[in-house]
C-alpha positions in Angstrom: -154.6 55.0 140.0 -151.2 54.3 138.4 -150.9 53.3 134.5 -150.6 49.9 133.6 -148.0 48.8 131.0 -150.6 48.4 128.6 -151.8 51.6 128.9 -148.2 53.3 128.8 -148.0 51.5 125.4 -151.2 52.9 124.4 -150.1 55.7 124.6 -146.7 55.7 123.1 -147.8 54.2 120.3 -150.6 57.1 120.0 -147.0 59.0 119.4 -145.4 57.1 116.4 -148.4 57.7 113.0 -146.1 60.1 110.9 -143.3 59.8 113.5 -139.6 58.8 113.4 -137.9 57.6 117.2 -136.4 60.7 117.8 -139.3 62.4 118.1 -141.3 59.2 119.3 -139.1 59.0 121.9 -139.4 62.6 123.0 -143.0 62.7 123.2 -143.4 59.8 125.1 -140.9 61.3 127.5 -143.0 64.6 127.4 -145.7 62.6 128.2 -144.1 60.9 130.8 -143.4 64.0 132.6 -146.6 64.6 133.7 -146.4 61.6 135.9 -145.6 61.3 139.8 -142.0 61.5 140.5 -140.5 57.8 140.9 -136.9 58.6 141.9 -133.8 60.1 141.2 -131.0 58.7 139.5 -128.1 59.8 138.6 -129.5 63.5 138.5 -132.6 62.4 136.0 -135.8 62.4 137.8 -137.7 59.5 136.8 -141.3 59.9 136.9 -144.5 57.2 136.8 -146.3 57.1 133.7 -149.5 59.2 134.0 -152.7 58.2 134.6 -155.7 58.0 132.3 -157.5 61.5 134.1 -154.0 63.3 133.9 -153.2 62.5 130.7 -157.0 63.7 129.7 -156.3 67.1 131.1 -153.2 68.1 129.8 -153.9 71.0 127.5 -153.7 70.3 123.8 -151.7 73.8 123.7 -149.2 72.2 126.0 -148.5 69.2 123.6 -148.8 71.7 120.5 -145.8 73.8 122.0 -144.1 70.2 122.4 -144.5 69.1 118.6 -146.8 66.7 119.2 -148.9 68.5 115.8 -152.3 66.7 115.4 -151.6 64.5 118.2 -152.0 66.9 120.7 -155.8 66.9 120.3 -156.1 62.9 119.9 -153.8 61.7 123.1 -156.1 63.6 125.7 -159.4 63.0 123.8 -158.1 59.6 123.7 -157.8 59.3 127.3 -160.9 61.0 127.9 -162.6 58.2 125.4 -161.1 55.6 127.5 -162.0 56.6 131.0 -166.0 56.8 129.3 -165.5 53.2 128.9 -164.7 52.2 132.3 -161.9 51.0 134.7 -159.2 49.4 133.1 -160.8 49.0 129.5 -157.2 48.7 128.4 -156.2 45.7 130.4 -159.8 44.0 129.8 -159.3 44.0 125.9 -156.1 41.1 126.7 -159.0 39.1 127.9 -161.1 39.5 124.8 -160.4 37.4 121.1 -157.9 39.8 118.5 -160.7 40.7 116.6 -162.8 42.4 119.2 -159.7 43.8 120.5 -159.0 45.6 117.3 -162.5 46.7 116.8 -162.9 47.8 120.5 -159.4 50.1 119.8 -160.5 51.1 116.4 -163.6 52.6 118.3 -161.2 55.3 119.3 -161.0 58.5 117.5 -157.7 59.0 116.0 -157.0 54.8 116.1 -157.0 53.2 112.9 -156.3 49.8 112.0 -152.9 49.9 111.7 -152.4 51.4 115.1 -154.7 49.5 116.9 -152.8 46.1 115.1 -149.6 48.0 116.8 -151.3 48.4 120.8 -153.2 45.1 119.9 -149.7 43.0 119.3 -147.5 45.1 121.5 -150.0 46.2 124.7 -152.5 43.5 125.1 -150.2 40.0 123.8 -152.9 39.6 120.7 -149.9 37.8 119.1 -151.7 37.4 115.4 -152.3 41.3 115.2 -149.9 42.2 111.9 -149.5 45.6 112.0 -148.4 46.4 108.4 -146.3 49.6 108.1 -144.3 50.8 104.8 -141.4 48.3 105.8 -143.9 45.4 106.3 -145.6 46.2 103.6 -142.7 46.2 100.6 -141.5 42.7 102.6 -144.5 41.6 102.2 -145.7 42.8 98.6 -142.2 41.8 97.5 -142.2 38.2 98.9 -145.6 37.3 98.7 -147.4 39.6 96.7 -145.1 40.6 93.6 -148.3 42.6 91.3 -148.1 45.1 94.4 -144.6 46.1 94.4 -144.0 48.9 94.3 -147.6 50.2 94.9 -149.2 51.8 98.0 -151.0 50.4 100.6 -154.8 50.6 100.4 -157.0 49.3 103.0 -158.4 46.2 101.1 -155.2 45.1 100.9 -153.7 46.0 104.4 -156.6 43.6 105.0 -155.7 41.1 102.7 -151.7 40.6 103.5 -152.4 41.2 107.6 -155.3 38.2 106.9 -153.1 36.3 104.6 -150.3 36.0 107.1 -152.9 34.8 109.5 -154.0 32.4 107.8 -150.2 31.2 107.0 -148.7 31.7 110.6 -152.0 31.7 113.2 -151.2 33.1 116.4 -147.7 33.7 115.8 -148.1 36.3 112.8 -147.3 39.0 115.1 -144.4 38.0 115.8 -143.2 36.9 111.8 -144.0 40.3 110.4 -141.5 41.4 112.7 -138.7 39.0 111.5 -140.2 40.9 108.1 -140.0 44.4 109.1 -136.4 43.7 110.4 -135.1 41.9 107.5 -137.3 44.5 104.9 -135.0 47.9 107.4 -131.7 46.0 107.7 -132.2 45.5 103.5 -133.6 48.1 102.0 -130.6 50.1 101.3 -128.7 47.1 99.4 -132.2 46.3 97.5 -132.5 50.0 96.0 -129.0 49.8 94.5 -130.0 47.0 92.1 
């Protein structure tokens, strides 16, 4: 059975904890690899994303020898976790309220809430997921939340701003920590001088 979008985003985004787009990039494209050969263009083979039982077979030493670190024991387990729960588990959670969502992705090993926040808003259109990374967070702490500058991110307070901004912007907060996350990388630079 092919891959779904939402399950090609799953995926990648089990790529990014600790992770910069170079490397991102590269392991999604390693991942990518193991798919069915799509076409050829311009002498790159383009492939189909795997599906859910090849992606749960690939050997963890395969992704170890790829730099994929601790990630090359989560993504097949992962895939193995989500063909237990049944044909396209992925794609069902769209049809399920944001909270269940994230609890339903957090039941994952190696899925915590800010990644499931990430698959939530970007795989499944659960528009008030806030996933709250170190850019989102000194936005937020700086704009909103000025006794936490400066200060790491605990989980009562990922909590707290990601629920605050729901509260604030409803079903759209998704989509405004974004306009924070750009403004907070386009910014940060200029901000550090002063």
């Amino acid at each position: 059975m092919r891959s779904s979008s939402a399950t090609e985003t799953f995926f990648s985004f089990l790529c990014t904890p600790n992770n910069n787009i170079l490397r991102i990039r590269q392991m999604v494209n390693h991942l990518a690899s193991y798919g069915e050969p799509l076409a050829e263009v311009q002498g790159v083979r383009l492939r189909v994303f795997p599906d859910l039982e090849k992606i749960a077979s690939i050997p963890e030493s395969a992704l170890r020898s790829n730099s994929f670190g601790y990630r090359a024991a989560t993504i097949p387990s992962a895939a193995i976790q989500v063909i237990e729960r049944g044909p396209n588990w992925i794609e069902g959670l769209k049809d399920v309220n944001y909270a269940q969502a994230h609890s339903e992705l957090c039941s994952i090993k190696g899925i915590g809430p800010k990644l499931a926040d990430c698959i939530a808003l970007f795989a499944l259109d659960h528009t008030e997921a806030v996933p709250v990374d170190t850019h989102v967070w000194q936005a937020l702490s700086r704009l909103y939340y000025p006794e936490w500058y400066g200060t790491s991110i605990t989980d009562s307070r990922y909590r707290e701003v990601a629920q605050s901004l729901r509260r604030k912007l409803g079903p759209l907060s998704g989509w405004a920590q974004q306009f924070l996350f750009y403004e907070n990388m386009v910014n940060w630079r200029a901000r550090k001088k002063t």
